[in-house]
LOZAVO-583703 format. One record per residue: residue number from 1; residue in three letters; x, y negated, z of N, C-alpha, C, O in turn. Coordinates in steps of 0.05 Angstrom, whole numbers. Example, Ala and Ser with C-alpha at 12.3 -4.5 7.8 and 13.67 -1.06 7.14 Angstrom:
2
<rec 1; 'ALA'; <264; 114; 156>; <246; 90; 156>; <264; 66; 156>; <285; 66; 169>>;
<rec 2; 'SER'; <257; 45; 142>; <273; 21; 143>; <258; -1; 157>; <268; -23; 161>>;
# end
This chain:
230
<rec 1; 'UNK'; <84; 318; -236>; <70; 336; -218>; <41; 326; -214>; <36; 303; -209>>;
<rec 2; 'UNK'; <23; 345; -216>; <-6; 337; -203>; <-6; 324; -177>; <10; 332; -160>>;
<rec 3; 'UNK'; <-22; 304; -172>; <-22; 287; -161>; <-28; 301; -135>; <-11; 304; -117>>;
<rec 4; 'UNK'; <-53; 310; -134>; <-58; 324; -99>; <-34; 340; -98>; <-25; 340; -76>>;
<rec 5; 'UNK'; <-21; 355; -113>; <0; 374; -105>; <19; 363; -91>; <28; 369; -69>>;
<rec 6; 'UNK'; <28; 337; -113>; <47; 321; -95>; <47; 302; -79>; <66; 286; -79>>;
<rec 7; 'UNK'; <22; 299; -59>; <17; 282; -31>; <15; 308; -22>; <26; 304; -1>>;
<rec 8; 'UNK'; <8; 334; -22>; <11; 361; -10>; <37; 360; 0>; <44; 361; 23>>;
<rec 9; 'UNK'; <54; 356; -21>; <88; 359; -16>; <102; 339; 4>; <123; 342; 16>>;
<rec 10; 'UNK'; <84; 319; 4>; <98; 303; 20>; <86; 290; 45>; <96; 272; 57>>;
<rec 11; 'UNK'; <61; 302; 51>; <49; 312; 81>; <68; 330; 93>; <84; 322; 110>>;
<rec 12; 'UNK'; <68; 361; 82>; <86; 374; 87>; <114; 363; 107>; <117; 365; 131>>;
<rec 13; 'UNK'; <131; 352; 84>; <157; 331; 96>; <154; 322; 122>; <170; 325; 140>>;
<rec 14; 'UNK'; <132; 310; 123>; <119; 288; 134>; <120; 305; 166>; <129; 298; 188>>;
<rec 15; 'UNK'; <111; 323; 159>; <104; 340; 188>; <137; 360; 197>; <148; 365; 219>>;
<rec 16; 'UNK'; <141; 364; 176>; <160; 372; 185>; <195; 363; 196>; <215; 376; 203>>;
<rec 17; 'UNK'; <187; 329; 192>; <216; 314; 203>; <201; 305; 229>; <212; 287; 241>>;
<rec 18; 'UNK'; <178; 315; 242>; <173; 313; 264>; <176; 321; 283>; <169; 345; 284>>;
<rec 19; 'UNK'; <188; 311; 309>; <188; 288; 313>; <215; 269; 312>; <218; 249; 326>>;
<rec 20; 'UNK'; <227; 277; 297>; <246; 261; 300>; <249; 234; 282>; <267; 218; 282>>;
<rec 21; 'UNK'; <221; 233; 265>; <220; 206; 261>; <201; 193; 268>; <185; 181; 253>>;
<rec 22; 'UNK'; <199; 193; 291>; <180; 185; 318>; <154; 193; 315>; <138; 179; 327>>;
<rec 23; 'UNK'; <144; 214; 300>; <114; 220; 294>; <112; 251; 313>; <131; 265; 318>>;
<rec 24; 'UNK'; <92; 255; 319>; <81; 277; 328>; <59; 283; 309>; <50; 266; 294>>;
<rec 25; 'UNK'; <43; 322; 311>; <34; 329; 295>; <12; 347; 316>; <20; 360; 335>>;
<rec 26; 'UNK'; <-27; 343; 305>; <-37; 353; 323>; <-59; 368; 306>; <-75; 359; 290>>;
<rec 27; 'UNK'; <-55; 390; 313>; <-73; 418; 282>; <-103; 412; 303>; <-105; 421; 326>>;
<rec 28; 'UNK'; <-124; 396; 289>; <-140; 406; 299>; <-173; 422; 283>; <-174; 440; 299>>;
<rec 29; 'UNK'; <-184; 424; 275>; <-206; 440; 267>; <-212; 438; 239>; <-236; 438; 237>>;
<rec 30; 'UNK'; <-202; 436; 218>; <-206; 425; 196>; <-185; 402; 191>; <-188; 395; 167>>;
<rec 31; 'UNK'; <-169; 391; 200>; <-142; 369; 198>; <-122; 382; 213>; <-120; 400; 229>>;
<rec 32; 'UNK'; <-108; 367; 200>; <-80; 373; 207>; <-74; 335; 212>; <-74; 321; 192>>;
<rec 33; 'UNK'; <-69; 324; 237>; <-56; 291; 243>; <-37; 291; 247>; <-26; 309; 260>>;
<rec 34; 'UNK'; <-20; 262; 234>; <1; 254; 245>; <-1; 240; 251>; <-10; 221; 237>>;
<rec 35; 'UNK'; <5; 238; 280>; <2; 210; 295>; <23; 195; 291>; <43; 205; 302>>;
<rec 36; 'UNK'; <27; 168; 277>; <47; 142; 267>; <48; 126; 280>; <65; 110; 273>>;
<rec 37; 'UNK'; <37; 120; 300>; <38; 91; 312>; <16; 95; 331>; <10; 72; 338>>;
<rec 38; 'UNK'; <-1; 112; 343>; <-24; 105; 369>; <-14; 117; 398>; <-20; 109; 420>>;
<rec 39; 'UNK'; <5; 141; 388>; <11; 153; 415>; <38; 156; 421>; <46; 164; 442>>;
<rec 40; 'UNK'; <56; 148; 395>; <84; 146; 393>; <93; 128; 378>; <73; 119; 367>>;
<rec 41; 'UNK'; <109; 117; 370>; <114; 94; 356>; <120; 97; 327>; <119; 74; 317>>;
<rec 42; 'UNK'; <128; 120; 304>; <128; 118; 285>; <151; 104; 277>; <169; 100; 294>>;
<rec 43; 'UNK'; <153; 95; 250>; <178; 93; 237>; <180; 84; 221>; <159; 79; 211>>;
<rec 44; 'UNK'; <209; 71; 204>; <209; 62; 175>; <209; 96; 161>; <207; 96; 137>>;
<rec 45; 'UNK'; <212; 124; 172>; <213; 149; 146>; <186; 150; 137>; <173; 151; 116>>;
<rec 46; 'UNK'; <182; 148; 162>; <145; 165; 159>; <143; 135; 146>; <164; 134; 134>>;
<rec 47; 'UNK'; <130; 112; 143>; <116; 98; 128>; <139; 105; 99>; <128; 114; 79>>;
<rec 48; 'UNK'; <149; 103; 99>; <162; 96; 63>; <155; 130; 57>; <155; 136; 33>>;
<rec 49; 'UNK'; <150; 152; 76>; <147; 177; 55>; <117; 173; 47>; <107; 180; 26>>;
<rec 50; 'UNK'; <100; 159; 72>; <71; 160; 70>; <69; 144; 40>; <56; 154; 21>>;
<rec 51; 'UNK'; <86; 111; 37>; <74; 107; 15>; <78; 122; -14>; <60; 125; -31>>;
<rec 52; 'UNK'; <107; 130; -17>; <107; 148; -34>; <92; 181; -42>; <90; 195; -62>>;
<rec 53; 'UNK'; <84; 181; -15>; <67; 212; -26>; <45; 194; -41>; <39; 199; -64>>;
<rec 54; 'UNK'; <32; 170; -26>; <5; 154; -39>; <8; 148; -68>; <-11; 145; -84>>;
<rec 55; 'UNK'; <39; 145; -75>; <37; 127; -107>; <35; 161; -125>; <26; 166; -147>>;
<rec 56; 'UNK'; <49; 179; -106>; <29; 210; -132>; <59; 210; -150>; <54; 212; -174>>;
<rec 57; 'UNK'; <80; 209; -146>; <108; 209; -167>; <108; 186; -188>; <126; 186; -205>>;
<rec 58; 'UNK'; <89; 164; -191>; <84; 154; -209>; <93; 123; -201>; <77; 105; -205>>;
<rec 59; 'UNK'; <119; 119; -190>; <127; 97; -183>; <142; 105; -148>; <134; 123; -134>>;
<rec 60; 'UNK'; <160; 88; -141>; <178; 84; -114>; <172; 65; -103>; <166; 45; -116>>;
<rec 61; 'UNK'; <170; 68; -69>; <161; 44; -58>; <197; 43; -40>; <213; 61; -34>>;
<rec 62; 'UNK'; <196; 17; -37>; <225; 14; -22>; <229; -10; 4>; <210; -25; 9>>;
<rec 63; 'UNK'; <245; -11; 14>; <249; -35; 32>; <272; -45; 24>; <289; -33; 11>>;
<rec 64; 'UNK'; <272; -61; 30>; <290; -90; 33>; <293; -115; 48>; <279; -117; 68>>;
<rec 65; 'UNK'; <309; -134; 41>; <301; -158; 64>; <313; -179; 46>; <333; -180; 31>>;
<rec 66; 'UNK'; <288; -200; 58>; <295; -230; 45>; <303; -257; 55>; <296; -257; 79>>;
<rec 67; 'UNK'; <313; -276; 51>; <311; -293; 63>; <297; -314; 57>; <299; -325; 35>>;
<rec 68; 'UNK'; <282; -324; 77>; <251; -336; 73>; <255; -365; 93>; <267; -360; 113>>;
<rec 69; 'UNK'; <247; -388; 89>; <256; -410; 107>; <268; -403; 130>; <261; -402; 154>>;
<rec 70; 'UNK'; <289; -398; 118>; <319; -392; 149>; <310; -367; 167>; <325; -359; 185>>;
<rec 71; 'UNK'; <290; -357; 163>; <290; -324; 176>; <293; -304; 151>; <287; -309; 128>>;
<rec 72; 'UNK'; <303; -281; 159>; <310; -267; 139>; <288; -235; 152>; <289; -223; 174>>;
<rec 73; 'UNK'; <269; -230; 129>; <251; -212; 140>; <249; -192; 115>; <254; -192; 91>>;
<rec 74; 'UNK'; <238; -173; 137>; <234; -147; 121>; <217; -143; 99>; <194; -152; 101>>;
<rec 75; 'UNK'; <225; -130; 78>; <203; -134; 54>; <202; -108; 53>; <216; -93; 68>>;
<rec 76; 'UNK'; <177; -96; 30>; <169; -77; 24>; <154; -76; -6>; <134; -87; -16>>;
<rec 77; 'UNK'; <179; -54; -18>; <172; -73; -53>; <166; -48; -62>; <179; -28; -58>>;
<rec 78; 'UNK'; <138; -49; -80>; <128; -27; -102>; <137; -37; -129>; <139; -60; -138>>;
<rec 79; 'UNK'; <140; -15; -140>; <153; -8; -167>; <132; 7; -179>; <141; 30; -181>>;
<rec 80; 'UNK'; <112; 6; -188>; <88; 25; -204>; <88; 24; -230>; <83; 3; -242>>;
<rec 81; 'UNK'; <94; 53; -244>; <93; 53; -263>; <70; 66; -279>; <72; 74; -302>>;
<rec 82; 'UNK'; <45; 67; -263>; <18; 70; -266>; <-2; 61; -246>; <-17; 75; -231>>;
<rec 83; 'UNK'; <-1; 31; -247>; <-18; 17; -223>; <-46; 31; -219>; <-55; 41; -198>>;
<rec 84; 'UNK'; <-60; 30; -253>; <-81; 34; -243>; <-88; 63; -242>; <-111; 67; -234>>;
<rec 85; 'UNK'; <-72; 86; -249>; <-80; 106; -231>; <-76; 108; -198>; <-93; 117; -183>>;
<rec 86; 'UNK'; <-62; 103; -194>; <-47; 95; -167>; <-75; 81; -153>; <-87; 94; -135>>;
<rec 87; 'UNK'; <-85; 58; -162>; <-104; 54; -144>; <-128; 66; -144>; <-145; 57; -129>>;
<rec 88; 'UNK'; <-134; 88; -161>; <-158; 95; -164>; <-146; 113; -147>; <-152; 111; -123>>;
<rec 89; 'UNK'; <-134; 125; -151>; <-128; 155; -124>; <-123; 146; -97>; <-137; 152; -78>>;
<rec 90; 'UNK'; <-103; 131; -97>; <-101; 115; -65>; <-108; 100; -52>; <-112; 100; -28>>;
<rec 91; 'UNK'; <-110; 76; -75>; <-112; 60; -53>; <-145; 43; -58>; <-147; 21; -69>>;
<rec 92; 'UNK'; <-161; 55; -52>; <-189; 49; -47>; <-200; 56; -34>; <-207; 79; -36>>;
<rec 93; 'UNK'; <-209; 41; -12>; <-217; 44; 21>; <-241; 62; 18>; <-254; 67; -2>>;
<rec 94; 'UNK'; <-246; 74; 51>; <-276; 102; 33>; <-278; 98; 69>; <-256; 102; 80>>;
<rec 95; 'UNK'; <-291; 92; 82>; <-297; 91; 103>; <-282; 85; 119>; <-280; 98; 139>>;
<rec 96; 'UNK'; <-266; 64; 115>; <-240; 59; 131>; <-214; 77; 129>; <-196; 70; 145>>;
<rec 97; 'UNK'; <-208; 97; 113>; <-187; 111; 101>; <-178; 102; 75>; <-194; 89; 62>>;
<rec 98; 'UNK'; <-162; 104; 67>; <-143; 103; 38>; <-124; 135; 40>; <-113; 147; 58>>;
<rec 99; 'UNK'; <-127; 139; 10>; <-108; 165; 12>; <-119; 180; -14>; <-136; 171; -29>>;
<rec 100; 'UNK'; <-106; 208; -16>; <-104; 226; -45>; <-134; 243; -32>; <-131; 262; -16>>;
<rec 101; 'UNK'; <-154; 237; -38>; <-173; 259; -41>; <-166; 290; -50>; <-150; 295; -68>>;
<rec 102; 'UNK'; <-180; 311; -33>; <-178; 338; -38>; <-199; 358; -26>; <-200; 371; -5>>;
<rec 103; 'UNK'; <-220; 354; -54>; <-250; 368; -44>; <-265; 352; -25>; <-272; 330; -34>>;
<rec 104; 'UNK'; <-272; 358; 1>; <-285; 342; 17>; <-266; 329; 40>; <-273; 315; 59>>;
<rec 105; 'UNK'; <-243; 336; 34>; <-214; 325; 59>; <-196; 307; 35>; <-201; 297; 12>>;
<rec 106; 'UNK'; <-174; 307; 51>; <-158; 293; 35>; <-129; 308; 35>; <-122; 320; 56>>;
<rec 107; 'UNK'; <-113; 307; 12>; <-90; 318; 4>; <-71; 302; 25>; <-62; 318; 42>>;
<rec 108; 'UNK'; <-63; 276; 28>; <-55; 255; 43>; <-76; 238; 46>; <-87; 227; 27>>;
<rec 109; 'UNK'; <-83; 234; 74>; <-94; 199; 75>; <-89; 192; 102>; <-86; 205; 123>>;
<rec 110; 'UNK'; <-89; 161; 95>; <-82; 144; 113>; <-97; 127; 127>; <-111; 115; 110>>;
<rec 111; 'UNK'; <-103; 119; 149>; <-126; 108; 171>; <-119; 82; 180>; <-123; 69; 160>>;
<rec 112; 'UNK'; <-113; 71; 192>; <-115; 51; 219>; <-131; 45; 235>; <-149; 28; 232>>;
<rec 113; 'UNK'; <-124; 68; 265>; <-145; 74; 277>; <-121; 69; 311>; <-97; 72; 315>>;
<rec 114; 'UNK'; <-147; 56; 333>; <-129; 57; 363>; <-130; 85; 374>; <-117; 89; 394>>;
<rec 115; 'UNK'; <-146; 109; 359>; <-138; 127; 367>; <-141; 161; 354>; <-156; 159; 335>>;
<rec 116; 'UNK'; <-134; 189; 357>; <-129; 199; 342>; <-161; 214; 334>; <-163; 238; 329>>;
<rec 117; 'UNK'; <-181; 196; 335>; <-195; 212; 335>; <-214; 209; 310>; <-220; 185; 312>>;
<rec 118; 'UNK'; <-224; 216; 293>; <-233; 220; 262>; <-247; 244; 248>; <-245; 268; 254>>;
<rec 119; 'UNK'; <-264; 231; 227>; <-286; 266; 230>; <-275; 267; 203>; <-282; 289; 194>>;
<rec 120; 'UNK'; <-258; 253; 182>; <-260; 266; 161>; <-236; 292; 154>; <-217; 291; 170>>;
<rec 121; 'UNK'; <-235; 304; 143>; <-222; 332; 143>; <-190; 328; 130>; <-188; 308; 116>>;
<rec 122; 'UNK'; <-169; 342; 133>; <-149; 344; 105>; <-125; 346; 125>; <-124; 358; 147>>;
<rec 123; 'UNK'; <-104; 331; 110>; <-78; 326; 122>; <-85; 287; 123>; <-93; 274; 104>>;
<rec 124; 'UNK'; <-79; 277; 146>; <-77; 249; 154>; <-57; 246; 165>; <-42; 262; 175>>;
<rec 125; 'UNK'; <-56; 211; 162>; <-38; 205; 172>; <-52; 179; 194>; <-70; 164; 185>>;
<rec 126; 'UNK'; <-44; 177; 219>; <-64; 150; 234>; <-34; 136; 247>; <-15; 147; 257>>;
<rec 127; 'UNK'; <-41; 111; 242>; <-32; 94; 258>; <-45; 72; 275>; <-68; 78; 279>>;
<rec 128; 'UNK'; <-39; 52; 285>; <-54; 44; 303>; <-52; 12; 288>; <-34; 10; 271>>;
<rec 129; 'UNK'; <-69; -10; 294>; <-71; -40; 283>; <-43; -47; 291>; <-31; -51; 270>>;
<rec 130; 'UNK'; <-24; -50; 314>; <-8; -51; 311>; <19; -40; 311>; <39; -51; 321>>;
<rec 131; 'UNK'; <18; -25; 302>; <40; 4; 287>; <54; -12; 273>; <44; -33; 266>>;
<rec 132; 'UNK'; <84; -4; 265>; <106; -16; 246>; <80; 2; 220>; <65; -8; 203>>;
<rec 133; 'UNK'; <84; 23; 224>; <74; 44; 197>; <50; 24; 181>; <49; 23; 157>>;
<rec 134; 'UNK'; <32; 10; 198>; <6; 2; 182>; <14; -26; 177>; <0; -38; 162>>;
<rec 135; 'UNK'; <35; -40; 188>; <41; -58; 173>; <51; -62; 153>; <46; -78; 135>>;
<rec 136; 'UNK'; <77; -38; 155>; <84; -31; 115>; <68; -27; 109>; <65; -43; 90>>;
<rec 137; 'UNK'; <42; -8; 111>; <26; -4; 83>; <14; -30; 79>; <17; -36; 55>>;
<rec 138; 'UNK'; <1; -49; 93>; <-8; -73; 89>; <4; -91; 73>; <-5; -110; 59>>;
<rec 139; 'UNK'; <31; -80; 76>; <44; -100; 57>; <56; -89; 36>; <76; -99; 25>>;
<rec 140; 'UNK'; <45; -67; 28>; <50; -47; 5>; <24; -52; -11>; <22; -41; -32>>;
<rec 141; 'UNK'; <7; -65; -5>; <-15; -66; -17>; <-19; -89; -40>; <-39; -85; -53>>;
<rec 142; 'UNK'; <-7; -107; -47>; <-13; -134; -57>; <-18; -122; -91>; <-30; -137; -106>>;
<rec 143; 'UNK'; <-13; -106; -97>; <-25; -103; -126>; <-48; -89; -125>; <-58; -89; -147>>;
<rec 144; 'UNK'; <-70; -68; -102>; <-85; -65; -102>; <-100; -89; -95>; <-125; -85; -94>>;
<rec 145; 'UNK'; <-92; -114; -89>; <-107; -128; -96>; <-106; -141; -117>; <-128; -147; -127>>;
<rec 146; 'UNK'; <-85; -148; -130>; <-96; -163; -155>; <-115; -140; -173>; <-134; -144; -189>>;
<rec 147; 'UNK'; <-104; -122; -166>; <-124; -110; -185>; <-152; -112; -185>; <-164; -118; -206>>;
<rec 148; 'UNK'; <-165; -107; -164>; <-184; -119; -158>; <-200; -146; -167>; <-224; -147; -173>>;
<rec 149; 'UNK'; <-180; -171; -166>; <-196; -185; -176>; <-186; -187; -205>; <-191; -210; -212>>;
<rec 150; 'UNK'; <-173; -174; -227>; <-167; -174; -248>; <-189; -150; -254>; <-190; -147; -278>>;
<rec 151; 'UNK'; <-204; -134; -242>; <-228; -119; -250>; <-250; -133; -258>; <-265; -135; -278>>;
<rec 152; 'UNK'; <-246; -150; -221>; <-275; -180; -225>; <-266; -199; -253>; <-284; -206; -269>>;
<rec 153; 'UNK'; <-254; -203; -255>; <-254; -219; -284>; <-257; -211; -307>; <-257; -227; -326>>;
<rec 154; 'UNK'; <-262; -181; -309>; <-266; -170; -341>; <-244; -156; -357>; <-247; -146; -380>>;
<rec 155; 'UNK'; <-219; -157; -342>; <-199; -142; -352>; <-194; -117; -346>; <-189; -107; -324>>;
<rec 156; 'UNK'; <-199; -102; -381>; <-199; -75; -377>; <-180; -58; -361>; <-161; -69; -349>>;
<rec 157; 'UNK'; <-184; -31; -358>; <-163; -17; -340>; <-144; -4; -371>; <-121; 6; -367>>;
<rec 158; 'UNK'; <-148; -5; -381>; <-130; 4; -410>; <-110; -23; -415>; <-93; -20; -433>>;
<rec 159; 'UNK'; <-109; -42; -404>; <-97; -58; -421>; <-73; -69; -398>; <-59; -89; -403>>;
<rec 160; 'UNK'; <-69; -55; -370>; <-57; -64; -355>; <-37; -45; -354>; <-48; -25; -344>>;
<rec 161; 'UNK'; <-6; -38; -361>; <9; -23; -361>; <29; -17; -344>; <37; 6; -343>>;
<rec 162; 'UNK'; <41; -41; -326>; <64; -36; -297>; <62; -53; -274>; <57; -77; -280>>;
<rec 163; 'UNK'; <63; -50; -252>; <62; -73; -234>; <87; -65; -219>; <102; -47; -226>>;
<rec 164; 'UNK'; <91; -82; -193>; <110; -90; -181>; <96; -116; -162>; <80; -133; -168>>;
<rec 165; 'UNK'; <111; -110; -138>; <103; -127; -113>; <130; -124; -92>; <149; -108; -93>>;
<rec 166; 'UNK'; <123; -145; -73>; <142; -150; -57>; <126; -173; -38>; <114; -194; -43>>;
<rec 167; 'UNK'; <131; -156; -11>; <119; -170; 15>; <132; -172; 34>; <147; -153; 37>>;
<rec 168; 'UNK'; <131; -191; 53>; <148; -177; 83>; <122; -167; 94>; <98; -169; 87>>;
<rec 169; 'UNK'; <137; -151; 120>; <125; -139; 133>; <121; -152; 160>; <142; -158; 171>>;
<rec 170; 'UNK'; <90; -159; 176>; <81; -173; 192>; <104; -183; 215>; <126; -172; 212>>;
<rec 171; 'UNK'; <102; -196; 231>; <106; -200; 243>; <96; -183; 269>; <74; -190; 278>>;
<rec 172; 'UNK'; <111; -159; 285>; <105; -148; 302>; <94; -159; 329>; <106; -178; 340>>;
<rec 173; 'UNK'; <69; -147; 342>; <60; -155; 365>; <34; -137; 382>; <13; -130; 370>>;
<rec 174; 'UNK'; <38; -132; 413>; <21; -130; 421>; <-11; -126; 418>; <-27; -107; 418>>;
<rec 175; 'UNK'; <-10; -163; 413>; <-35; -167; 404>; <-43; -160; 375>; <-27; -159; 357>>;
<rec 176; 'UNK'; <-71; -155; 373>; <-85; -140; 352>; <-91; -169; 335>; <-85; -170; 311>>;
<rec 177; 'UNK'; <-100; -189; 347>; <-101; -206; 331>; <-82; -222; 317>; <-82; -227; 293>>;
<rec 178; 'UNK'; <-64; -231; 334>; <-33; -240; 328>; <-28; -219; 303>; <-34; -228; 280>>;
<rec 179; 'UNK'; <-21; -202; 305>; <-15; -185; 282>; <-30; -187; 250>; <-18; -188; 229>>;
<rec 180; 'UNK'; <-56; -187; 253>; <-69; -188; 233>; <-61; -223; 224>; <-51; -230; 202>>;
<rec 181; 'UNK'; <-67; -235; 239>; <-64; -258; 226>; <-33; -267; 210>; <-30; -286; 193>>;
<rec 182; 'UNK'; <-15; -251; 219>; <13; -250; 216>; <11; -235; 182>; <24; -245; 163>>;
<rec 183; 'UNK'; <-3; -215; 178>; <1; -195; 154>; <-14; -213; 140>; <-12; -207; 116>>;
<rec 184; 'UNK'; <-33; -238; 144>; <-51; -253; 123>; <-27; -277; 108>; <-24; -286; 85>>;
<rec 185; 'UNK'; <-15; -281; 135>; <13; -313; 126>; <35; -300; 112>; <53; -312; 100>>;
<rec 186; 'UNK'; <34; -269; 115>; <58; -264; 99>; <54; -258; 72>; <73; -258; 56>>;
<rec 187; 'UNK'; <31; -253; 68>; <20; -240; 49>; <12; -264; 38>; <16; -259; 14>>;
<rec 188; 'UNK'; <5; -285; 39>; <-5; -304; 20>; <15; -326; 13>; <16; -341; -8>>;
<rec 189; 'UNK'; <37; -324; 45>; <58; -346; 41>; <81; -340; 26>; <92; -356; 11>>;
<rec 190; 'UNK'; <90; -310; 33>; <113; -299; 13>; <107; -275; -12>; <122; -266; -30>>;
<rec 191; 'UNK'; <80; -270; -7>; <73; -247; -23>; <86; -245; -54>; <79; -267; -63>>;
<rec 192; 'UNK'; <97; -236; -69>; <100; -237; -91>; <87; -204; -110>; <96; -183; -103>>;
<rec 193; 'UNK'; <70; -205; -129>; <74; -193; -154>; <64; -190; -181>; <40; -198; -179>>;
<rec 194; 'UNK'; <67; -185; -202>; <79; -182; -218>; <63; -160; -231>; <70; -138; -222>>;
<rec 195; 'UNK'; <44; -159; -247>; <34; -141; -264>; <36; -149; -299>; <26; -168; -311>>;
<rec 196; 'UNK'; <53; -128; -310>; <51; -134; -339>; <28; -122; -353>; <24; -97; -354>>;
<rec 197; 'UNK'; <6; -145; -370>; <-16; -128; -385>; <-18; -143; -416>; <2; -154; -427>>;
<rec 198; 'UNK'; <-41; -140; -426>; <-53; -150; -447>; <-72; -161; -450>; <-93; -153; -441>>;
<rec 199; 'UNK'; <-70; -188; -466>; <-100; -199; -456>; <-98; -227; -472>; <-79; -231; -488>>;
<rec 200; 'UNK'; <-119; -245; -467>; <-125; -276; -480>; <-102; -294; -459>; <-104; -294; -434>>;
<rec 201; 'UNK'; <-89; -302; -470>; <-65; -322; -447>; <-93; -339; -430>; <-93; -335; -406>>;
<rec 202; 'UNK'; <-112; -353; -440>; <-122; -376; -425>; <-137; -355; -407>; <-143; -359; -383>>;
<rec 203; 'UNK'; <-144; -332; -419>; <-163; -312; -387>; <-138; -304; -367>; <-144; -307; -343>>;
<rec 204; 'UNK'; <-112; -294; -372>; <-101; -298; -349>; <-82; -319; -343>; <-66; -314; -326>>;
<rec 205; 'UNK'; <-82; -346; -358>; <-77; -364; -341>; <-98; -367; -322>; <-88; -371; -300>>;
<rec 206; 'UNK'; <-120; -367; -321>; <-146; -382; -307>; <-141; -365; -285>; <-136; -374; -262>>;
<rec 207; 'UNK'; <-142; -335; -291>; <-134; -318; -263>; <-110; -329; -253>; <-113; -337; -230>>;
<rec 208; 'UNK'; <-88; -334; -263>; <-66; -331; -239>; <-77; -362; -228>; <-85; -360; -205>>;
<rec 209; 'UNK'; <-77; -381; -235>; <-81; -399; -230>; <-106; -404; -197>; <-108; -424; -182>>;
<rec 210; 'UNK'; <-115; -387; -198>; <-137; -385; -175>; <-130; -362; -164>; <-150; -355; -151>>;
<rec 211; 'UNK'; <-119; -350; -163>; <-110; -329; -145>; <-99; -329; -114>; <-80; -342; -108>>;
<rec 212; 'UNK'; <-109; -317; -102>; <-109; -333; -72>; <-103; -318; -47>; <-108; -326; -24>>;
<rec 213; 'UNK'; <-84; -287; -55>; <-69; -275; -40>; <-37; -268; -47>; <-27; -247; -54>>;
<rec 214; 'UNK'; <-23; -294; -44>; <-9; -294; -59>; <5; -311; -82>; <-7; -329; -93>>;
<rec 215; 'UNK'; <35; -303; -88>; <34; -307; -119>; <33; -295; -136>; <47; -275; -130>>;
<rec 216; 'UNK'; <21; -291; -164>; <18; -275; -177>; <32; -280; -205>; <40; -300; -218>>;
<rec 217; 'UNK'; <31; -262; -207>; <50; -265; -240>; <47; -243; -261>; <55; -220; -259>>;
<rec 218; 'UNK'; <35; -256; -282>; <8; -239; -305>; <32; -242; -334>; <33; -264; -345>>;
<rec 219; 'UNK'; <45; -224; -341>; <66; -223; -361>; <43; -208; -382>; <31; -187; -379>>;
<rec 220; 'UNK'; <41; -226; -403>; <32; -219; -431>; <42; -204; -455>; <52; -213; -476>>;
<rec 221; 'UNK'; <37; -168; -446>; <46; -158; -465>; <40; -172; -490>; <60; -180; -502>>;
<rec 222; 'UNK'; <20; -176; -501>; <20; -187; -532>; <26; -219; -542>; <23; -229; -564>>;
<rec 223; 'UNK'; <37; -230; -513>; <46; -262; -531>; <73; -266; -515>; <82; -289; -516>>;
<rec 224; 'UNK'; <86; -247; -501>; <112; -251; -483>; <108; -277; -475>; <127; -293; -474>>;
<rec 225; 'UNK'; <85; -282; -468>; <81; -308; -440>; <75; -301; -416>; <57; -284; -414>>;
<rec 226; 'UNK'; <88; -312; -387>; <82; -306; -365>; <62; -326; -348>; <70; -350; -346>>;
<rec 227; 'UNK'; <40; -320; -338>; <28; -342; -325>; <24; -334; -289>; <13; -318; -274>>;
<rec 228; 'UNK'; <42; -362; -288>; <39; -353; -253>; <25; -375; -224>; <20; -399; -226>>;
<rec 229; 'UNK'; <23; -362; -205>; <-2; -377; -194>; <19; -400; -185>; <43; -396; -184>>;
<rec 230; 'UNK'; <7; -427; -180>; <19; -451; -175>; <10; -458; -147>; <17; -479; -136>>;
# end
């Protein structure tokens, strides 16, 4: 399915299991919001449909849980079977939003904002810094970063073919800062993923090897060697 069509399809959803998966919905002049987490508390539906409308049919995002030095915490694992379309449509920040562009609004996008208020146009979705919703996506994110710095190093977007990640999800709190700092230790202390590409083994050993959100793990389509961060 075309990509804006299907973050269309699953805004839609989105608004319409409301409120019973703790979201409310507010039509105002050019948007249509769902409020996730600023004025109601939001959910595990609404974040796992939000990230799936974001990956466009082209991969499942899922939860699970791990056990991690004697606490057992919530994870949140992508399965992409087109990373780097995936991040060129979603997940690249544009004034503090991520989401499916549509004309001058957006098909789906997603915010982290303390409140519902926003000038860009479309179907949104807002949650608040400390929302369950914006901490899954935070921790849905770890292959838009490697990608990122596997851009900064010179590796083409043709030569990178599947990713896969797995994060927990922050540690819930109050505080705005507690929280953030919580999504940085989970993300660097348990982060795991996993992109299979093509390439010179010693250019992505050197990447995984300095890679620094996270562990990373760079599987060599052309020499079936894996190089991962230490």
């Amino acid at each position: 399915m075309e990509y804006t069509k299907y973050a269309k399809m699953i805004f839609q959803a989105l608004t319409e299991d409301a409120p019973a998966n703790n979201c409310t919905v507010h039509h105002k002049q050019q948007q249509v919001i769902l409020d996730a987490g600023i004025e109601v508390p939001g959910g595990w539906t609404s974040a796992k449909k939000l990230l799936n409308g974001l990956i466009g049919g082209r991969g499942t995002a899922d939860f699970g849980s791990e056990l991690i030095d004697g606490q057992r915490l919530s994870m949140v694992r992508m399965f992409l079977d087109n990373p780097v379309e995936i991040y060129q449509q979603a997940f690249i920040e544009k004034d503090g939003l991520y989401g499916v562009a549509d004309g001058d609004g957006y098909a789906l996008g997603f915010a982290e904002r303390e409140d519902l208020n926003i000038t860009a146009g479309g179907n949104l979705v807002l949650a608040g810094p400390c929302s369950l919703v914006a901490s899954v996506f935070f921790a849905a994110r770890p292959v838009a970063f490697a990608l990122e710095v596997l851009y900064a190093e010179g590796v083409a977007r043709n030569d990178i073919e599947w990713a896969w990640s797995s994060c927990p999800v922050a540690m819930l709190s109050y505080d705005q800062q507690q929280v953030a700092l919580s999504r940085e230790e989970m993300l660097k202390g348990c982060g795991v993923t996993g992109i299979w590409l093509r390439g010179e083994d010693s250019k992505l050993a050197m990447i995984a090897a300095k890679y620094n959100k996270g562990e990373l793990r760079l599987h060599n389509l052309s020499t079936g060697k894996t190089w991962i961060t230490i």
